[in-house]
FILUM-313117 format. One line per 3 residues: number of its first residue (from 1); for each residue x, y, z of C-alpha. Coordinates in nm, 3 decimals, always signed. Example, Ala and Ser with C-alpha at 12.3 -4.5 7.8 and 13.67 -1.06 7.14 Angstrom:
BEGIN
1) +1.230,-0.450,+0.780 ~ +1.367,-0.106,+0.714
//
This chain:
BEGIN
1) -3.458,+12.536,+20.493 ~ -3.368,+12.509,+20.155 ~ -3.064,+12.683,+19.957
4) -3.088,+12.727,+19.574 ~ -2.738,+12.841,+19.658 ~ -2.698,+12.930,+19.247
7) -2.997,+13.220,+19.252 ~ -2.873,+13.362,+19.584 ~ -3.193,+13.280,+19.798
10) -3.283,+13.056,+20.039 ~ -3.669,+12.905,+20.094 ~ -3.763,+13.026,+20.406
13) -3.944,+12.885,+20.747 ~ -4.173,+13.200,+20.831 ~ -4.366,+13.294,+21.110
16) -4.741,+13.428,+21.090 ~ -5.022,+13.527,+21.326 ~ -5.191,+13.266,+21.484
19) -5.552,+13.236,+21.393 ~ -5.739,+13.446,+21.565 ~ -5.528,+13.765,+21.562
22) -5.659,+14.081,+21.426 ~ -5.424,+14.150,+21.111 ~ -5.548,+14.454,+21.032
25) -5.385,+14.537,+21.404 ~ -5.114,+14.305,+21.395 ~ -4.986,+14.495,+21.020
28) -4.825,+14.865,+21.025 ~ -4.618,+15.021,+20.811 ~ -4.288,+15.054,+20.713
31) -4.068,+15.221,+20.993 ~ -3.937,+15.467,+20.795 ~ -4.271,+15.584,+20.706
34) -4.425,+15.936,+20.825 ~ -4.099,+16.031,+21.032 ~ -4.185,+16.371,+21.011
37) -4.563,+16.340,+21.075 ~ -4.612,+16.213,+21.407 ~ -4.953,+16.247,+21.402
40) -4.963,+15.953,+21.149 ~ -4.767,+15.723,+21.447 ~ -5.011,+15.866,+21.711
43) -5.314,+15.690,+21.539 ~ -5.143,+15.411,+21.443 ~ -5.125,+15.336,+21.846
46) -5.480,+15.400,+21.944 ~ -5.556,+15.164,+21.659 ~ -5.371,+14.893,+21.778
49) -5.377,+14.974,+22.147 ~ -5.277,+14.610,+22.359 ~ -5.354,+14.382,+22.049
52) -5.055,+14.194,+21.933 ~ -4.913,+14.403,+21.639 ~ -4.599,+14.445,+21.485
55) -4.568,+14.762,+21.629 ~ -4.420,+14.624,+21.932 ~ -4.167,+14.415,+21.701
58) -4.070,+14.718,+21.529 ~ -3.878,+15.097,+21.607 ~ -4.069,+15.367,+21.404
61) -3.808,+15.670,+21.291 ~ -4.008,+15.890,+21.385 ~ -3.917,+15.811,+21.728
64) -3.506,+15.773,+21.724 ~ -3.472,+16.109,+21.817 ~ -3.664,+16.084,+22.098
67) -3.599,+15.959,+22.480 ~ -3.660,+15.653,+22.565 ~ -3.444,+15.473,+22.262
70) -3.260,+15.190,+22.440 ~ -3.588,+15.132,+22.676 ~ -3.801,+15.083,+22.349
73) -3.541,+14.903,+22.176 ~ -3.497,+14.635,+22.470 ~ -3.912,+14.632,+22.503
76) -3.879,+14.489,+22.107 ~ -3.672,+14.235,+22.190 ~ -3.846,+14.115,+22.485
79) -4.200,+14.139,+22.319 ~ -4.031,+13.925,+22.023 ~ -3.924,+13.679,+22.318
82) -4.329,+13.711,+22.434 ~ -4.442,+13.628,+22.126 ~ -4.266,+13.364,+22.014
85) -4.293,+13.176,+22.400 ~ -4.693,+13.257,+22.388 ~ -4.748,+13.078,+22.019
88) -4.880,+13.440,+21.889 ~ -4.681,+13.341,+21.599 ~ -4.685,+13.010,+21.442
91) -4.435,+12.892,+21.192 ~ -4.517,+12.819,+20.802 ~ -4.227,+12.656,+20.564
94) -4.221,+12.779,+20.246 ~ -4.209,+13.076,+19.947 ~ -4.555,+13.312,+20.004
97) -4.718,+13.427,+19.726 ~ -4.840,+13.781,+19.822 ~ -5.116,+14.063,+19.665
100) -5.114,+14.419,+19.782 ~ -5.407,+14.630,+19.637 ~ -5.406,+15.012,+19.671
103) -5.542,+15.291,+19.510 ~ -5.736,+15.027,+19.288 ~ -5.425,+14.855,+19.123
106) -5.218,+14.511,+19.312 ~ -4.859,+14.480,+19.282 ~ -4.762,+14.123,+19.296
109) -4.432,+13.956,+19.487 ~ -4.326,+13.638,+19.640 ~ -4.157,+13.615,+19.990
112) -3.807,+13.468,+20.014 ~ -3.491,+13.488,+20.203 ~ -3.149,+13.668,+20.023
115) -2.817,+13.505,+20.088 ~ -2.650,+13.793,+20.232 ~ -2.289,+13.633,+20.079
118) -2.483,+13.771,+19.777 ~ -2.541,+14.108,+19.877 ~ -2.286,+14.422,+19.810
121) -2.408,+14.748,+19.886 ~ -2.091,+14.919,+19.837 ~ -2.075,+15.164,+19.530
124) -1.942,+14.988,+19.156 ~ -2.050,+14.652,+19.328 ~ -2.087,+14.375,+19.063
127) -2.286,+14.149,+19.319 ~ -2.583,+13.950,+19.168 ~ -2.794,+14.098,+19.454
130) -2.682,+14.471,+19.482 ~ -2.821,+14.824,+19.625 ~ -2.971,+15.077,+19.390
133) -2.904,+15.373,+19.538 ~ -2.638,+15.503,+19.756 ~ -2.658,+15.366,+20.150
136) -2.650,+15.638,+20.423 ~ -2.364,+15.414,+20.617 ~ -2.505,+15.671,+20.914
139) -2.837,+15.510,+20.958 ~ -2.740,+15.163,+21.024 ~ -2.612,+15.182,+21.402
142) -2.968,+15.209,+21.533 ~ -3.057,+14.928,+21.329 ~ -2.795,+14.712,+21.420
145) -2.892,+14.739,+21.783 ~ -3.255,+14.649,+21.736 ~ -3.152,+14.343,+21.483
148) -2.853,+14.206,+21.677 ~ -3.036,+14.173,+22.027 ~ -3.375,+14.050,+21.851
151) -3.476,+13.671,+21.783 ~ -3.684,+13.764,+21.485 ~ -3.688,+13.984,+21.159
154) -3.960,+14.148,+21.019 ~ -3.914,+14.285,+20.650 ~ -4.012,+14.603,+20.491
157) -3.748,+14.537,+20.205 ~ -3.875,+14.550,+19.883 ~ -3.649,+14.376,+19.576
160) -3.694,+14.412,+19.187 ~ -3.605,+14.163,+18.944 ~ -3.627,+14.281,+18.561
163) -3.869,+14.007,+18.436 ~ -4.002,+14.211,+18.133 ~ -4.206,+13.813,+18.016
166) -4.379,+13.819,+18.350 ~ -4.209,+13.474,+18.370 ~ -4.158,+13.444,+18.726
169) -4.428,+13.582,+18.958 ~ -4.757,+13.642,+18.760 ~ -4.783,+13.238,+18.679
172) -4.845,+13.223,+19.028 ~ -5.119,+13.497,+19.029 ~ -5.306,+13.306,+18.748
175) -5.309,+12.955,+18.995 ~ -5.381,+13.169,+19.305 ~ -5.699,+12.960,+19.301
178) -5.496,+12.640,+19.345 ~ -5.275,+12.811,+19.630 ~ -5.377,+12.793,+20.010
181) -5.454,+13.135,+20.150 ~ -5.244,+13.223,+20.448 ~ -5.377,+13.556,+20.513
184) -5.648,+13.837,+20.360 ~ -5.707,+14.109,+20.503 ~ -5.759,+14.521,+20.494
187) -5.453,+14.739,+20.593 ~ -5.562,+15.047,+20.875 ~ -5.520,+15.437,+20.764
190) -5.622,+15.394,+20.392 ~ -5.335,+15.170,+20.285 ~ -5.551,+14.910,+20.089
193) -5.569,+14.522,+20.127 ~ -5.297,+14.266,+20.147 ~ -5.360,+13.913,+20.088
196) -5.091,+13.628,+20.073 ~ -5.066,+13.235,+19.935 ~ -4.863,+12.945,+20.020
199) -4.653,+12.833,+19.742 ~ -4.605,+12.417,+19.686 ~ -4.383,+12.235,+19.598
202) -4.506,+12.230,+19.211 ~ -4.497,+12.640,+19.182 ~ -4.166,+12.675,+19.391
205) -3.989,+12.481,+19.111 ~ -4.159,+12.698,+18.907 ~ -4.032,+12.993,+19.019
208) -3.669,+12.840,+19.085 ~ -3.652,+12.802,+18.689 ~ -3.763,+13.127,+18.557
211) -3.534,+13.294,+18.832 ~ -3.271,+13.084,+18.660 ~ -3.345,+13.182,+18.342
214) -3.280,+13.529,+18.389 ~ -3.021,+13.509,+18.571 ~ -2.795,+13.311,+18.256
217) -2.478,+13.546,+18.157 ~ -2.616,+13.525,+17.746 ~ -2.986,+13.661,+17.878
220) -2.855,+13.892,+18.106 ~ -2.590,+14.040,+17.860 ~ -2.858,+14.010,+17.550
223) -3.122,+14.240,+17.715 ~ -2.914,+14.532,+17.849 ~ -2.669,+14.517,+17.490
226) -2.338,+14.480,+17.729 ~ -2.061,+14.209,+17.729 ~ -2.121,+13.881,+17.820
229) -1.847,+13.915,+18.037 ~ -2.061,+14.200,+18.314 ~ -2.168,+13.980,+18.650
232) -2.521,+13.923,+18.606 ~ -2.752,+14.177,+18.842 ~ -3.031,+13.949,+18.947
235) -3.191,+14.105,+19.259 ~ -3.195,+14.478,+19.279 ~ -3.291,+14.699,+19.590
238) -3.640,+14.862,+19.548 ~ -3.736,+14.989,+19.887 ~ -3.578,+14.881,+20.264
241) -3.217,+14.946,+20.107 ~ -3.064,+15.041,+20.456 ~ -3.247,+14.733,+20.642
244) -3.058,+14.490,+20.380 ~ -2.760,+14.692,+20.459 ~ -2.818,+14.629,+20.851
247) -2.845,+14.282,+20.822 ~ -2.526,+14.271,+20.608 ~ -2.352,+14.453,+20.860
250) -2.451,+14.197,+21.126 ~ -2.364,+13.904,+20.913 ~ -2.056,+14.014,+20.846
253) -1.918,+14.054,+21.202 ~ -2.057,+13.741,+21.356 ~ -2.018,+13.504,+21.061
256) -1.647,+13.407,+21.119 ~ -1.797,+13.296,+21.463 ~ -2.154,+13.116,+21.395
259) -2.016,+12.955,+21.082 ~ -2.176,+12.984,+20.742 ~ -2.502,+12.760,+20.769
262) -2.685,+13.012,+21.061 ~ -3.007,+13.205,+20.992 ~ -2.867,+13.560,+21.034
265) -2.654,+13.467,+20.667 ~ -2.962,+13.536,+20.471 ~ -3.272,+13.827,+20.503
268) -3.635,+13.785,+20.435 ~ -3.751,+14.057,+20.145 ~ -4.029,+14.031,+19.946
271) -3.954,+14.027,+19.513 ~ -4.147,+14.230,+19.300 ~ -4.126,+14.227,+18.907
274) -4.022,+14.577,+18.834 ~ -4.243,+14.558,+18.494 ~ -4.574,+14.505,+18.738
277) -4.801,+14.795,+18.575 ~ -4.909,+14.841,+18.970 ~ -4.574,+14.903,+19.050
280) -4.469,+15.297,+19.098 ~ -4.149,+15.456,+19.097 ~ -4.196,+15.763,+19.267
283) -3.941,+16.031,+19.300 ~ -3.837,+16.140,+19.708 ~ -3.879,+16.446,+19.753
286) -3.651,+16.698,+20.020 ~ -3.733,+16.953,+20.296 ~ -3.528,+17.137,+20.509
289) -3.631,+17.235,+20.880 ~ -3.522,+17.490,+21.081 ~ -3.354,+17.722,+20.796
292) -3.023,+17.890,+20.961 ~ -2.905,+18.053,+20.628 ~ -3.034,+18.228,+20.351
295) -3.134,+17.928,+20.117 ~ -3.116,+18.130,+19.749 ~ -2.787,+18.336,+19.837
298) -2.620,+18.017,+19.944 ~ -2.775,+17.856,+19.616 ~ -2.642,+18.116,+19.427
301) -2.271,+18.088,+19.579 ~ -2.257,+17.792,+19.482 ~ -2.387,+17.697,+19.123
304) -2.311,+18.087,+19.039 ~ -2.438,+18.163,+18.676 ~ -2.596,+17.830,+18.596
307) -2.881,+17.917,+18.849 ~ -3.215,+18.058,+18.781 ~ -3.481,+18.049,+19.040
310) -3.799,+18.213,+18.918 ~ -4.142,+18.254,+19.108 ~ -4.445,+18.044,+18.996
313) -4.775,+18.156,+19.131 ~ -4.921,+17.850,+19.268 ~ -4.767,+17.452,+19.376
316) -4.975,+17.326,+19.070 ~ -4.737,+17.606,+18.836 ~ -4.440,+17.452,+19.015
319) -4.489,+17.091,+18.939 ~ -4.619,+17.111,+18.621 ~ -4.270,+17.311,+18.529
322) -4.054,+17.026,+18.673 ~ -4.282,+16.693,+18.561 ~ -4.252,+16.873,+18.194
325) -3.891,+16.948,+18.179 ~ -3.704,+16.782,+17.926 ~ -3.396,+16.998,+17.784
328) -3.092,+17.015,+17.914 ~ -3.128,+17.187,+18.208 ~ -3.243,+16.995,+18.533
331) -3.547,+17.140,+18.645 ~ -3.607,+17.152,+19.037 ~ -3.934,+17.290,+19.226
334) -3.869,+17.500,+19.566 ~ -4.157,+17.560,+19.847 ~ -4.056,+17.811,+20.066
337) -4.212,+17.897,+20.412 ~ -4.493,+18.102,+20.330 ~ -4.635,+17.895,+20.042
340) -4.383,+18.078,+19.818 ~ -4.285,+17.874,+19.527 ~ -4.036,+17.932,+19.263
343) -3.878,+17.674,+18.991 ~ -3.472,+17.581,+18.983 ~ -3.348,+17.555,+18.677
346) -2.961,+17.450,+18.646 ~ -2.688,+17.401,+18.380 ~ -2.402,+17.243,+18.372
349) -2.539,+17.006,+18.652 ~ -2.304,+16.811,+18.882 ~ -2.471,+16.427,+18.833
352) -2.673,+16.286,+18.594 ~ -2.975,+16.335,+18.763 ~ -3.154,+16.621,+18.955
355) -3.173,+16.472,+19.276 ~ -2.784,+16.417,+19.294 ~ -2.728,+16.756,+19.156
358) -2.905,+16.880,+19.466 ~ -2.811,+16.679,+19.717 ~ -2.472,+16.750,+19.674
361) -2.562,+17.092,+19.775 ~ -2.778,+16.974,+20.039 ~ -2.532,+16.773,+20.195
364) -2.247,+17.061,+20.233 ~ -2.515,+17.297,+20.334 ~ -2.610,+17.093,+20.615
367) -2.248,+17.043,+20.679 ~ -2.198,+17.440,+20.717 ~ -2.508,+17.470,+20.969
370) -2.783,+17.598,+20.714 ~ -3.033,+17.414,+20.866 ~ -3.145,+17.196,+21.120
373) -3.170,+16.895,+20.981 ~ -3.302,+16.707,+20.636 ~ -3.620,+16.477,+20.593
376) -3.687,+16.237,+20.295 ~ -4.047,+16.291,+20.206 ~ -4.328,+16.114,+19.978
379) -4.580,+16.338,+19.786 ~ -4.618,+16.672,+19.657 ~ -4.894,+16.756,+19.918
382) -4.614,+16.654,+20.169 ~ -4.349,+16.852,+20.001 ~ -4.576,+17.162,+19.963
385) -4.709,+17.105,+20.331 ~ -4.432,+17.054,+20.565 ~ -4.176,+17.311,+20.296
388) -4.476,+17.581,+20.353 ~ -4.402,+17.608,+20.740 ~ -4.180,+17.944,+20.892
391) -3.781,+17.845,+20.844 ~ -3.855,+17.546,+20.664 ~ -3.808,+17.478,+20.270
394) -3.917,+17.178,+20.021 ~ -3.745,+17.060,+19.722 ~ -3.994,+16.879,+19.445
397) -3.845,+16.667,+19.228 ~ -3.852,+16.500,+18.908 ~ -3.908,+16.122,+18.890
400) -3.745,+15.828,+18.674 ~ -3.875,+15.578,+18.401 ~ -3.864,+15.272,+18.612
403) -3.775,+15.056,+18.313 ~ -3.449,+15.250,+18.334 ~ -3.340,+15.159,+18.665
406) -3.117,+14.839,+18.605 ~ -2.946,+14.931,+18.336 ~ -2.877,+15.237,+18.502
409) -2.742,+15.075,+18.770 ~ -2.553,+14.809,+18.570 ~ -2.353,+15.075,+18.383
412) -2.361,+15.366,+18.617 ~ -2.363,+15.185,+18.977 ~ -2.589,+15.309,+19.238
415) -2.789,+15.611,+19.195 ~ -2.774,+15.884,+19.480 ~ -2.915,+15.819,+19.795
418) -3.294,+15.882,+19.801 ~ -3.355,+15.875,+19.439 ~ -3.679,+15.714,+19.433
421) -3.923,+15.496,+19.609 ~ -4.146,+15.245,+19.510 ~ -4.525,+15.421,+19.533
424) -4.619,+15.695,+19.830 ~ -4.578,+15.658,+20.208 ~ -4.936,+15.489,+20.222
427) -4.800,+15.245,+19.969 ~ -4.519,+15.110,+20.134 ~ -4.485,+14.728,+20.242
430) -4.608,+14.649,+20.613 ~ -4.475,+14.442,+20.871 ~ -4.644,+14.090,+20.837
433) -4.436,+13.774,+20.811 ~ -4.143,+13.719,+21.045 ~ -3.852,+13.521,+21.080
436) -3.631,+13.360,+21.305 ~ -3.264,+13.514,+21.291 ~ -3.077,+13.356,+21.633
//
């Protein structure tokens, strides 16, 4: 495989479905998807019931909690094993040019390998690939065990690059005619249509430059107004932060051992332009299960006289008040069980955003045994839905201007954890190419 060892990224040997397979099957979602609707994992196996998919390749959250995790986790590894010794998957060498079309827009992206060597995740890292938000060093260990005992990788990992000249992937959209097509086909439970295109040889130089180009110090330290001095961010994490981070963990503790050239060193992730007009940054919303405490008295302890929490009739009232906010308040919505809803306002906030403001509560509440436990969720019909239930409560928060988010990062260093996610749950990347790793 080949190393552009300047750019961080390596062009990768893949592996796909052989021909034959139903895709729309074979594709599911992101793992992290749905983990608090089951219901949305229990159709997802009827629809693929003994067809090869990648939900045999992959651990759905929803699930950790659950018996059964080492048994499932071993059945991955030994279905990986199956389907690699069976020819279900059949190897390809080379960048993919890929097409996801939802809700009647496509996001474009190309599919490449990171060098994890790269790759910081740590907060105030000046990496050229780095994490966006802040990683929940908690959720790795169940990752690490699938990744570390498994031949292959599958990516949900989602990476922005700041191309604002749509220099680097849309050329490839307007000669999609003169690309090979790998794969088209419709995604199962509304999530649209993915399609994907082999790059040659002529377009992966291509893309090589433009990468290059924005990755020179003067560019880099032209467009966000900063010293020319600042290490150049080139790759930034959009969605599948705490996957990168997994495979990052891994590298790190084997790589004194397997030497720098072997596969595990880099991760497959596919790069999206974060200027793509079908590209979404959506804020992630909170809810709280199994309240143990009285959520507005402990609220009130601690932000004191820079609360207000006023009633709002309806969840429409409620999210109009937060999406409109723009003094200097931060502006929060609250669902409480029994479709209750009120708006948060707060001064004198803790972080520069909303979502850190509250999670800094969240997290000592938690801590102190207010509730049961804490879910990351997509959508205000989520929010509303699962916040609505007896001893449960929903947070609805503001979103960010995506054009924002690097030089954010740049200057301020990762945002909180769970800021913001690229588009809703049915949005989200599914499992499709893989990779060997060992």
């Amino acid at each position: 495989m080949k190393v552009i060892g300047d750019l961080g990224i390596q062009i990768p040997q893949i592996y796909l479905p052989r021909p034959g397979t139903d895709l729309t099957r074979w594709a599911v979602i992101a793992c992290d998807q749905f983990t608090s609707q089951p219901e949305y994992w229990h159709e997802v196996e009827k629809i693929v019931g003994d067809a090869p998919s990648t939900l045999n390749l992959t651990f759905p959250e929803v699930y950790l909690e659950k018996p059964g995790a080492e048994e499932r986790i071993q059945n991955i590894h030994a279905c990986m094993r199956k389907y690699m010794d069976e020819g279900i998957l059949q190897p390809h060498e080379g960048l993919v040019y890929v097409e996801r079309t939802v809700g009647g827009k496509t996001r474009k992206g190309i599919v490449l390998c990171l060098d994890l060597e790269c790759y910081d995740y740590t907060k105030g890292s000046s990496s050229l690939i780095r994490a966006t938000e802040g990683t929940i060093v908690d959720r790795l260990p169940p990752r690490i065990r699938i990744r570390e005992g498994g031949i292959l990788e599958l990516p949900h990992i989602l990476v922005l690059i700041d191309d604002p000249g749509h220099t680097v992937i849309e050329p490839l959209r307007a000669a999609k005619s003169r690309l090979k097509k790998l794969y088209d086909f419709d995604l199962m439970l509304g999530s649209g249509h993915l399609a994907g295109y082999a790059v040659h040889q002529e377009f992966e130089d291509k893309v090589v430059e433009a990468l290059r180009g924005l990755a020179k110090p003067e560019t880099f330290a032209a467009k966000y107004g900063i010293g020319a001095d600042r290490p150049v961010l080139l790759f930034a994490m959009g969605d599948g932060n705490h996957s990168l981070a997994t495979a990052k963990a891994i590298w790190e503790t084997i790589k004194a051992v397997v030497g720098p050239d072997h596969p595990a060193r880099y991760a497959l992730v596919e790069v999206e332009n974060v200027h793509d007009e079908a590209l979404e940054v959506e804020p992630i919303h909170r809810v709280l299960f199994g309240l143990k405490k009285d959520l507005c008295a402990e609220l009130e302890k601690t932000f004191g006289k820079n609360i207000t929490c006023e009633p709002v009739v309806s969840a429409q009232e409620m999210v109009a008040a937060v999406d409109s906010a723009d003094g200097e308040k931060q502006v929060i919505g609250l669902v409480g069980g029994g479709k209750a809803f009120g708006v948060i306002e707060i001064a004198n906030p803790s972080s520069h955003l909303p979502v850190g403001t509250l999670q800094s509560f969240l997290d000592v509440f938690l801590r102190e045994g207010g509730a049961e436990k804490l879910d990351y969720v997509h959508g205000e019909d989520v929010t509303v839905k699962l916040g609505s239930q007896p001893d449960n409560a929903g947070f609805y928060l503001p979103g960010m201007s995506k054009s924002e988010l690097f030089k954010t990062v740049i200057l301020d260093g990762a945002l909180p954890r769970k800021t913001f996610s690229m588009g809703e749950a049915r949005e989200k990347r599914f499992y499709m190419e893989a990779r060997k790793i060992s």
